[in-house]
Structures are given as C-alpha cells and as structure tokens.
C-alpha positions as CSV (number, residue, x, y, z in Angstrom):
1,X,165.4,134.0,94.8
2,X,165.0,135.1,91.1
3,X,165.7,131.9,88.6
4,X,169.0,133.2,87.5
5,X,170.5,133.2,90.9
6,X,168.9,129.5,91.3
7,X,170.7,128.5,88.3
8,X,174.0,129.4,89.1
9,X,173.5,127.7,92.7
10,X,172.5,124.4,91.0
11,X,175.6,125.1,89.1
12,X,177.6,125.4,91.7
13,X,176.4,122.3,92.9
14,X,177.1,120.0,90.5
15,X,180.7,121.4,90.0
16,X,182.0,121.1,93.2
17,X,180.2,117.8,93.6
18,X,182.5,116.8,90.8
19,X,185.5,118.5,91.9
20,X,185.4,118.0,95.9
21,X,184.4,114.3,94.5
22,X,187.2,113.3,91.9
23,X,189.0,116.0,91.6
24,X,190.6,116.7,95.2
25,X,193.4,114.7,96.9
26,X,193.0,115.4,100.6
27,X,192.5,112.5,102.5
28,X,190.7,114.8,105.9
29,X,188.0,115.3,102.4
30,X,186.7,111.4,102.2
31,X,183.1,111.1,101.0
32,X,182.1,114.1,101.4
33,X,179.1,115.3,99.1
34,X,177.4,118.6,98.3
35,X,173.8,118.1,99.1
36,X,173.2,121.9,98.7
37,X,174.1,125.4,97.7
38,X,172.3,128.5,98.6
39,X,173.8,131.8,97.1
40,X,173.1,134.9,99.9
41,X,170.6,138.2,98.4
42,X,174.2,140.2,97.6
43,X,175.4,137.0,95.7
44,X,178.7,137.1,97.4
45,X,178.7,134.4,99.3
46,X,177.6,130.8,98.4
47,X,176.8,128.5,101.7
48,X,177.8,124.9,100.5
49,X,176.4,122.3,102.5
50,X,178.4,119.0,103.0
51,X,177.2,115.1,103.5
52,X,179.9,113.5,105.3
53,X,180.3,109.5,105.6
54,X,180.7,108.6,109.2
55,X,184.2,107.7,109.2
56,X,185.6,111.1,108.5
57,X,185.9,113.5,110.9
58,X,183.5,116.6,110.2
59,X,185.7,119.0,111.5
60,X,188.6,118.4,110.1
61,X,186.3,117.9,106.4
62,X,185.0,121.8,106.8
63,X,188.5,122.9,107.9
64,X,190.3,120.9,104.3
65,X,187.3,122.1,102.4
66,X,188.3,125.8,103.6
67,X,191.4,125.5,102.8
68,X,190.8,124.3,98.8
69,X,188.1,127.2,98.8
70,X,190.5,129.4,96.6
71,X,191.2,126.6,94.3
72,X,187.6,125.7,93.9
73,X,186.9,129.7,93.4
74,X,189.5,129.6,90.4
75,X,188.4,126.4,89.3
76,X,184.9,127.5,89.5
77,X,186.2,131.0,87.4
78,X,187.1,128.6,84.5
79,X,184.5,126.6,84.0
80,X,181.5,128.8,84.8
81,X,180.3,132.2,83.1
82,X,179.6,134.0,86.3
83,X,180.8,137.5,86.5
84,X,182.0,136.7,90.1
85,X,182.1,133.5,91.9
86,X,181.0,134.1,95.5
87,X,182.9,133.2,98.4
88,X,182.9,129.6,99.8
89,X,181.4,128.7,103.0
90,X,180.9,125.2,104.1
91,X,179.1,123.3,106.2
92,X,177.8,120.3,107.3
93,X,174.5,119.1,106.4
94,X,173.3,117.5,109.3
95,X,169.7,116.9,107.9
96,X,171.0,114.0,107.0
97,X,172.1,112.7,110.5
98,X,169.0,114.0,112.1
99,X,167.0,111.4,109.5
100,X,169.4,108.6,110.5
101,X,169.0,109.1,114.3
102,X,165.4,109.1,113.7
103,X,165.1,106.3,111.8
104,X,166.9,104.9,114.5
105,X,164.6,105.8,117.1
106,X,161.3,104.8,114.7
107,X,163.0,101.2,114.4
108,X,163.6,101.3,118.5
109,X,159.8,102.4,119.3
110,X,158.5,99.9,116.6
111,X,160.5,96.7,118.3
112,X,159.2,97.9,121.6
113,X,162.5,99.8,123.2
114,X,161.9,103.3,123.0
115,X,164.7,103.8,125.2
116,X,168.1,103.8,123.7
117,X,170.4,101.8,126.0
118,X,173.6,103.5,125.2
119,X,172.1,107.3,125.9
120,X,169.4,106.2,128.0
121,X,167.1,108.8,126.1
C-alpha cells in the first residue's frame, strides 16, 4: 500500500473514531471503537473494523453503523480532502475477543484448570 493511501486510512480512522464516538446518537452504537481501517487496491471501499464492549449486541452495532454509513460518507466529504470517500464497510474486530478468551484460558492453565467448566473445552 503506497503512503498516500495509508494516510488517508489513518485518516479515516481517527474521524470516525470521533464521530461514531461523540458524534452519533444511536443507542444499538454503544462503545463501539474503530481499531482499524484498510482502504481496498481500487480505493473504493474502506473496511472499518469495530471494537465492541460486551454489552452491546454486535449485530445489531454493524447493522446501525450501516445504516449511518451515508452520513459518515458526507461527513467524511467535509472534513477530509479526498477526491472520493470510499464506501463504508464494517466489521467487527474480533482480535480483540480472541485475546480475551485466551487470556482467559492462560489464567485457567496457569491455576491448574485447563478445562473450562462452563464449555467443558
């Protein structure tokens, strides 16, 4: 990816970090947070990947978030000098839960219960 199209993506980041975070007043939103942004080769699309707190359903996040994509687009239009603002896609990040669970499971193994009673894994 060349450095202008890395720019723009940590652009892109930070604004709709701001605006998904203050700036939206959806309650399906929450606390959700852009951890990432990765701009496709035809810059067209932008994939937006979302931290989610665990009370919200995820879900029903990605589906508001699709739905505010056209306001964040024209949002976007204002604040940014980008020729075109690429098309929204979110999803969830679920790096972050993968670390969780296994921080989970270290923390099992380490006190001596490598099973987990609830799953039985």
């Amino acid at each position: 990816m060349d450095h202008r199209v890395e720019r723009i993506a940590e652009t892109l980041r930070d604004e709709l970090s701001e605006m998904i975070g203050y700036e939206l007043a959806d309650p399906r939103i929450g606390s959700a947070t852009v951890t990432e942004v990765t701009i496709s080769p035809d810059k067209r699309h932008a994939f937006v990947r979302i931290r989610m707190g665990p009370e919200v359903d995820a879900d029903e996040t990605l589906t508001a978030l699709g739905h505010a994509s056209s306001y964040l687009r024209r949002e976007l239009a204002k604040r940014i000098e980008v020729y075109r603002i690429p098309e929204l896609h979110f999803e969830a990040d679920i790096a972050s839960k993968l670390g969780g669970r296994m921080d989970h499971l270290l923390k099992r193994i380490k006190k001596g219960r490598p099973r987990d009673s609830e799953t039985g894994q």
